[in-house]
Structures are given as structure tokens and as C-alpha cells.
N, C-alpha and C positions, 0 to 999 in steps of 0.2 A: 706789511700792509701795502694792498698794488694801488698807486693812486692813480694811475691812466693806462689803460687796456688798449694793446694794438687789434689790429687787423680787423675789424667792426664792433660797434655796443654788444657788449656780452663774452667780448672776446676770454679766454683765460689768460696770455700770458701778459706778463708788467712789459715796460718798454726797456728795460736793463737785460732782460733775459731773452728778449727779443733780438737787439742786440748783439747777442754773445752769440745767439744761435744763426743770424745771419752772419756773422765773423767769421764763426766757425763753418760755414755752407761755405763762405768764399774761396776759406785755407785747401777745402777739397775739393770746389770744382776749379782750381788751378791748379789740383793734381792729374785731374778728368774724370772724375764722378760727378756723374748724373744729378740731378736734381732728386729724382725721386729714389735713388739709393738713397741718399744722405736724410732723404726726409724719415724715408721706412727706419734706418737706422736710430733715429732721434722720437719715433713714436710720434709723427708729426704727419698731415696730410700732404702731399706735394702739393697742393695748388696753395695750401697756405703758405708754405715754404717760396713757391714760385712770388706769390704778391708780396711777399717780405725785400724779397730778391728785389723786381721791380720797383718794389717802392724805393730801395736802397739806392739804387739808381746801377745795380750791379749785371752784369748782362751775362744772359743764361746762355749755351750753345742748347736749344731747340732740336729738336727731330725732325727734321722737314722733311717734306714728303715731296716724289717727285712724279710726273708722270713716264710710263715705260711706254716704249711702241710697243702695241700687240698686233697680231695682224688676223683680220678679219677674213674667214674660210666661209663659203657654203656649206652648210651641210647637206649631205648625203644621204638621201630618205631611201631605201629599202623596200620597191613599191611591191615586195613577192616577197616580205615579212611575216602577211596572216593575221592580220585586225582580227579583233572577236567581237562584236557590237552585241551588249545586253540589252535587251527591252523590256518594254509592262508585258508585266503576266508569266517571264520566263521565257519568253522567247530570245535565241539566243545565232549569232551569225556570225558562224568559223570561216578562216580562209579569203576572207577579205584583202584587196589591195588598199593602202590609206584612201586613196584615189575613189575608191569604191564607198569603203566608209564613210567620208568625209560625204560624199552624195546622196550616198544613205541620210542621215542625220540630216542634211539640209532639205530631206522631200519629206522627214517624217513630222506629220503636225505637232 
């Protein structure tokens, strides 16, 4: 009979088996398994696993994310590419430079 349910009202597991499951998440990520290995393995959610973890006062190694230098190019527009601009009715205009198109478009009502 479970008399007090972890991890929110409605939870499924008792607090002895809670327990044993964070016990056991300790023994393997001080071998270097992941959180959410050890969760998939136990048929368990990782974020429930994670809030068990926290709550235990047990500290996870996190994925953290870093920022890279990327470096920022012009691009290289190809003004002898050949746009095709469609209009009403089927009217249709090959051979365009963007340059052209682009003005096109901007004088057509």
C-alpha cells in the first residue's frame, strides 16, 4: 500500500522506491552515465529522474551549451543569374537581373 507519492499529487511511485531509484541513478552517474540513459533504462522520464536527482540534493553534470565564433560573409548576389518574374494573366519575364526584378515589383501596382 503506497502511503505518500513523490514528485507531484498523482505521482505513481511510493517514497522507498523513489529512493532506491535515485540510489541507484547516483551509483551510475559516478560511473558517467547520463541522466537520461539511466532514465530510458528504468522506463522512467528524465526530467522526473532529473527532479528526483535535485530534490536529493545530488548534482547532475548538465549539457551546457556554449557559444562558437562564427564569422559573418556577405553574400554574393549573381546580378546575370536570370530572374523569371510571373504576373496576372500569365504574363511571364525571362532574363531578368535581381537588380531589375526587384524594380520591377516595386513599380508594379
Amino acid at each position: 500500500m503506497r502511503d505518500r507519492k513523490t514528485a507531484r499529487p498523482g505521482g505513481i511511485f511510493d517514497k522507498k522506491l523513489c529512493a532506491a531509484i535515485v540510489a541507484h541513478a547516483q551509483l551510475r552517474l559516478s560511473a558517467g552515465e547520463r541522466v537520461a540513459g539511466i532514465a530510458e533504462s528504468l522506463s522512467i522520464k528524465g526530467d522526473t529522474l532529473h527532479y528526483w536527482l535535485d530534490r536529493a540534493g545530488i548534482k547532475q553534470r548538465r549539457k551546457q551549451t556554449r557559444f562558437r565564433r562564427v564569422r559573418v560573409v556577405e553574400a554574393v548576389v549573381n546580378e546575370k543569374a536570370g530572374v523569371t518574374v510571373f504576373g496576372p494573366g500569365g504574363t511571364r519575364i525571362d532574363g531578368l537581373s535581381l537588380g531589375q526584378a526587384a524594380e520591377l515589383l516595386r513599380r508594379m501596382p
